[in-house]
N, C-alpha and C positions, 0 to 999 in steps of 0.2 A: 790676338796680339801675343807678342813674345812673353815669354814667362822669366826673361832674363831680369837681373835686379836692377832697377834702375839708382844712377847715383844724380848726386848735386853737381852740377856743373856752370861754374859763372860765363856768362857771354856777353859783349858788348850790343847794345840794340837800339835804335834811334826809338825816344822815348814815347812818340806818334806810332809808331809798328807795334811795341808792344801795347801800348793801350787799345788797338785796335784787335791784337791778338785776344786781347782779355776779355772785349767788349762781344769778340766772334766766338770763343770760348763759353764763355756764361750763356749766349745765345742756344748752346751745343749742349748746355749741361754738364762741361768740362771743365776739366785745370788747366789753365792756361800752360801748363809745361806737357802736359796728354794731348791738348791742340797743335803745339808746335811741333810737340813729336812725331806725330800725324800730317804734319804739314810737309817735313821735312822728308820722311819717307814716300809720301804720294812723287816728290819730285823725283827723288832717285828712281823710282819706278818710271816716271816718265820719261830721264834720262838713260835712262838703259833700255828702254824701248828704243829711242831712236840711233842706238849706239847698232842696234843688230840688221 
């Protein structure tokens, strides 16, 4: 993973997705803000796969 510093950052989130994020996180052995980060990048990757 990157070694860049990670900051706080507020987002709005329907309160079912994040408890399910939390519930898939703990599953993972993660922080639910490591899961989401994670989540968030697998799509960009996917998204730029089918951009080429």
């Amino acid at each position: 993973m990157n070694d860049e510093a990670r900051k706080s950052r507020s987002i709005k989130i329907r309160p079912s997705i994040l408890k399910e994020a939390h519930e898939r996180a703990k599953r993972e052995g993660q922080t639910v803000g490591r899961w989401i980060e994670d989540a968030i990048v697998e799509k960009i990757e996917r998204e730029q796969k089918k951009v080429k």
